[in-house]
C-alpha positions in Angstrom: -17.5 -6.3 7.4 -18.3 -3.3 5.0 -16.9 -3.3 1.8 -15.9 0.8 2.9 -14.2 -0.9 5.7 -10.2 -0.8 6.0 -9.5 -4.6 7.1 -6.6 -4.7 9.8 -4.1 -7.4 10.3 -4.0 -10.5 12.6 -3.6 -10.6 16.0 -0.7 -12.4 18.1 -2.7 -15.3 18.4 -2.6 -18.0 15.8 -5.0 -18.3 12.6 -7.7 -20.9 12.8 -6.3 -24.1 10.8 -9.2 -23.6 8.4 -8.2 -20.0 7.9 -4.8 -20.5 7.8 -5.2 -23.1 5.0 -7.3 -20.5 3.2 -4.5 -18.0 3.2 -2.4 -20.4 1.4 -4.9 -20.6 -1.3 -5.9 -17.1 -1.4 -1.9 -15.7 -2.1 -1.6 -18.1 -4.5 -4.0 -16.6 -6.6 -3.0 -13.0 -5.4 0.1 -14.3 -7.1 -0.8 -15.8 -10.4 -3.0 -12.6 -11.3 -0.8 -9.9 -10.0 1.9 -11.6 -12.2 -0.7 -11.9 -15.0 -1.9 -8.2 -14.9 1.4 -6.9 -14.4 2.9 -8.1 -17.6 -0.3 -7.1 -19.4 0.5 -3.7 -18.2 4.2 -3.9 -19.4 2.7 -5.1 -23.0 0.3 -2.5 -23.2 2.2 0.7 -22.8 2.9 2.4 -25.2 -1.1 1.9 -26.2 -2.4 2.7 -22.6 0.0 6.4 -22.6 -1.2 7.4 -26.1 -5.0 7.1 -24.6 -4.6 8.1 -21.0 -7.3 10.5 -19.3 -7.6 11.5 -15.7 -9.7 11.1 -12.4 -9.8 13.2 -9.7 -7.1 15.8 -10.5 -5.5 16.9 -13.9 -2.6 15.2 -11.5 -4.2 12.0 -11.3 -4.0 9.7 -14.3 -5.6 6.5 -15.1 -5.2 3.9 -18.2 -6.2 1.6 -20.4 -4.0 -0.7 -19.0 -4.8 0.1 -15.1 -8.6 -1.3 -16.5 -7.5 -4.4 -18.4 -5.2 -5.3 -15.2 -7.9 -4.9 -13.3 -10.6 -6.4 -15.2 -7.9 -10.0 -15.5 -7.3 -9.7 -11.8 -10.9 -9.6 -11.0 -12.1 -12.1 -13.9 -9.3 -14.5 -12.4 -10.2 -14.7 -9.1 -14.4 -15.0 -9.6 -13.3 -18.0 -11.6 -11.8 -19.8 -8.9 -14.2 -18.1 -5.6 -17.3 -17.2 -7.4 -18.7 -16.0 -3.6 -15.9 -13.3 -2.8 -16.1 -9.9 -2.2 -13.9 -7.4 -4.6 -12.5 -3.7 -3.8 -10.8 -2.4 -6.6 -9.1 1.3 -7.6 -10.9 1.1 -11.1 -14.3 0.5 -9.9 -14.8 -3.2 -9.8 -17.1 -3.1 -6.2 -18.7 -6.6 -5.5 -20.7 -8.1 -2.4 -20.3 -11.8 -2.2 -21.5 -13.9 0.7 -18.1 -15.8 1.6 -16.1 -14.0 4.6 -13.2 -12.6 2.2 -12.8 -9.7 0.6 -10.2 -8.9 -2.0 -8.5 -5.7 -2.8 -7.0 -4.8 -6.0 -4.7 -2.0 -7.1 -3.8 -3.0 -10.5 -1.5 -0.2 -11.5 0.0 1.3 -8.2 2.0 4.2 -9.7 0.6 5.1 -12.6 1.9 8.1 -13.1 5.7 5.9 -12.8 4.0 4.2 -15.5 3.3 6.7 -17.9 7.0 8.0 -17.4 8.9 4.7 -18.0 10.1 5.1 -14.0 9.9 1.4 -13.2 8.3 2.0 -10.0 4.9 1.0 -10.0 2.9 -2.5 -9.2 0.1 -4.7 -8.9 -1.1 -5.2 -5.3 -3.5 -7.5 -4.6 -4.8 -8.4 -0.4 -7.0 -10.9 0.9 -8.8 -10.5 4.2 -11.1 -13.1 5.6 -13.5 -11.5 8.3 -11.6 -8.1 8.4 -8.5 -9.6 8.9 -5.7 -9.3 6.4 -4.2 -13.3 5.4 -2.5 -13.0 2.1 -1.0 -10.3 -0.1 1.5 -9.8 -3.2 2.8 -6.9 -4.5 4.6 -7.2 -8.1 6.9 -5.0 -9.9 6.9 -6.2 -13.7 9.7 -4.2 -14.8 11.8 -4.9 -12.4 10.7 -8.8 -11.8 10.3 -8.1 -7.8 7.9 -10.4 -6.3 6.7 -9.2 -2.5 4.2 -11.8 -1.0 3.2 -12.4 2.9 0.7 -14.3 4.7 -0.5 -14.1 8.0 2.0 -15.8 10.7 4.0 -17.2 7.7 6.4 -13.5 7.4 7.2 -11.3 4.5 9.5 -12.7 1.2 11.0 -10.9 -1.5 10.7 -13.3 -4.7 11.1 -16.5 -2.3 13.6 -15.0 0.1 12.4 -13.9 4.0 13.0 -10.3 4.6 12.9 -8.4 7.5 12.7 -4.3 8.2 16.1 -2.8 9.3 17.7 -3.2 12.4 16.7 0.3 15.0 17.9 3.4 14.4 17.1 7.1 15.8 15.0 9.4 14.0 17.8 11.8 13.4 19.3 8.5 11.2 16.3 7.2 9.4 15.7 7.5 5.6 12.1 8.2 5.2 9.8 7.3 2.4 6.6 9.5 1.8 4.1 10.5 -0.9 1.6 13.3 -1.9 -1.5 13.7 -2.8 -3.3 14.8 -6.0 -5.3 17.8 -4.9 -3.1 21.2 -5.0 -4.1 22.4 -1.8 -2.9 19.2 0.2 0.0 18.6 -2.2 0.9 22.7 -0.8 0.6 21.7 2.6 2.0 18.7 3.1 5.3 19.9 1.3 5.2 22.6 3.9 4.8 19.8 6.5 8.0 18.4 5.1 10.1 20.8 5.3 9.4 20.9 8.9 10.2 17.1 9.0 13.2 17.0 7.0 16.1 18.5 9.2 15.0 15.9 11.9 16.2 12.4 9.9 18.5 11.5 7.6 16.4 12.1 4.4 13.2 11.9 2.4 12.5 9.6 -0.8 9.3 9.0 -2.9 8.9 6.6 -5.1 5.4 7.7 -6.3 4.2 4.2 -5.6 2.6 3.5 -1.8 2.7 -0.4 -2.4 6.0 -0.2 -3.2 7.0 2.6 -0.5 6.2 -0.1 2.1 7.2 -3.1 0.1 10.7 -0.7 0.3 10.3 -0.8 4.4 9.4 -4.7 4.9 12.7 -5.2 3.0 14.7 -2.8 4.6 15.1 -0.6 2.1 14.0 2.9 3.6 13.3 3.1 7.6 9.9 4.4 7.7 7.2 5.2 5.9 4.3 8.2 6.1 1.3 9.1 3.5 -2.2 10.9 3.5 -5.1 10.5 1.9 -4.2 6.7 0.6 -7.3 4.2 -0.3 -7.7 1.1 1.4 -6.4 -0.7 -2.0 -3.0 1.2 -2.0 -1.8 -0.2 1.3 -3.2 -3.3 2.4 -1.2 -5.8 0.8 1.9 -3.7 2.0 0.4 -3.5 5.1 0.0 -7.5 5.9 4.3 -7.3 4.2 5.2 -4.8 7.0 3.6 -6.8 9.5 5.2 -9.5 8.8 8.7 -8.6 8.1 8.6 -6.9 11.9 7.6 -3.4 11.6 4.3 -1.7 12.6 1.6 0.6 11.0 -0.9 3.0 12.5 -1.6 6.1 12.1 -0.6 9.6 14.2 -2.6 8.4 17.6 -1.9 5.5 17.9 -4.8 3.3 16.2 -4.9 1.6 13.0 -4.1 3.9 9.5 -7.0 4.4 7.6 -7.4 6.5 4.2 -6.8 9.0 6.7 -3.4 8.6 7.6 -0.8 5.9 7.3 2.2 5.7 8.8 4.7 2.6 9.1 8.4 2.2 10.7 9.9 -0.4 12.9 9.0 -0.8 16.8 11.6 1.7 18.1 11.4 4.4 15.4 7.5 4.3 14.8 6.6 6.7 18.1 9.5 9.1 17.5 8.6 9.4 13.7 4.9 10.2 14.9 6.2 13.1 17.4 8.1 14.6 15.0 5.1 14.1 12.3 2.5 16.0 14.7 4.9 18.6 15.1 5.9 19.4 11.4 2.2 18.7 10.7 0.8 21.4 13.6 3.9 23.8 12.3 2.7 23.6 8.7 -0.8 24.7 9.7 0.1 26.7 12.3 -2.8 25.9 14.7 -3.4 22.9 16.8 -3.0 18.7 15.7 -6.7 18.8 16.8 -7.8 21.1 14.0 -6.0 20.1 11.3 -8.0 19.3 8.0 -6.2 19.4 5.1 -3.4 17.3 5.7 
């Protein structure tokens, strides 16, 4: 597999022993550096705001402290699996020759961080082969530990957790986020408008990790973004899967940078109906021709 390719997760059919075992060792890593990075981050601050710059929007921030993270995540693991393959936000890109790939957000939400919201993460995912085994998502600030691995469910610092019970779209509290180009951002709050009088309500956390770390514990009903990287959602993808719920994106296949979408089994169709609509009412021409959104 590509390193440009999004990974997906496993199948209903069991993990090979050997993989399996791998997972294991792979999220424990995930979770000694994404604990690691994160209280690096929490340290450095107030030095990382004072020197912060941006990337590809005077909306889009990056610090010294979303490097260092990513720089000890990346150091860690080549220590112990000198042959992987590493994604990461601030640049890190390496080809190995073993069959997993790691990908690393090291500071999801930095613009949380820059603000003292304590809403933002590390997220770290393993694949093996393409196929999501092992991720961890942690919140330093708020000491909220979110690991799965594949056919082994979703936990919340130890504990199992599970997405919320069914409810109709009219009911469900929907989490969402925006991107950093002023166009899109113009649109897609159009779009919302259009969504909003159909379900309960709308939050956004400002952190994708942690908006579907929020929906594998049952803390919002669904979830919807555009224009995420592969780093943003992958570890919340594998928690999602495994605390019951289901990702894809408006037709059907697999999200993508494209669009992500996530919700439990009964509510994930009816979210993506009304999502098409508000979408096609926001541009005001066809699904099928829509660019920006």
């Amino acid at each position: 597999m590509g390193l440009s390719t999004s990974p997906t997760v496993p199948g209903p059919d069991s993990l090979d022993p050997a993989i399996d075992d791998l997972s294991g060792q792979v999220l424990e890593l995930a979770v000694i550096f994404a604990r690691r990075a994160g209280r690096t981050a929490v340290e450095m601050r107030s030095e990382a705001v004072a020197s912060a710059t941006t990337k590809s929007s005077p909306t889009d921030p990056v610090t010294a402290a979303d490097q260092e993270a990513e720089a000890i995540v990346v150091d860690g693991i080549l220590r112990h699996r000198p042959d992987d393959s590493i994604v990461g936000e601030e640049g890190a890109q390496r080809h190995g020759t073993s069959p997993v790939v790691w990908y690393i957000d090291p500071i999801d939400g930095t613009t949380n961080y820059l603000y003292d919201i304590p809403a933002y993460a590390v997220s770290i995912a393993a694949a093996v082969d393409g196929v999501l085994v092992a991720g961890a998502v942690f919140n330093p600030v708020l000491d909220e530990l979110f690991t799965a691995r594949a056919g082994h469910g979703a936990y919340l610092n130890g504990r199992p957790v599970q997405v919320r019970p069914p409810v109709p779209l009219s009911s469900a509290l929907v989490a969402t986020g925006f991107g950093y180009q002023a166009e899109r951002r113009r649109l897609q709050a159009v779009a919302l408008t259009r969504l909003l009088p159909a379900i309960r309500d709308i939050r956004r956390f400002g952190s994708a990790a942690l908006d579907l770390c929020a929906l594998a514990t049952g803390r919002v009903d669904a979830y919807y973004e555009v224009g995420l990287n592969v780093w943003d959602y992958a570890a919340g993808w594998l928690l999602v899967h495994e605390a019951g719920g289901r990702c894809r994106d408006l037709v059907g296949d697999d999200p993508s940078p494209r669009f992500f979408m996530a919700a439990g089994p009964d509510l994930i169709e009816p979210l993506a109906g009304a999502i098409r609509e508000a979408i096609a009412s926001a541009e005001g021409k066809s699904l099928s021709t829509t660019q920006n959104l």
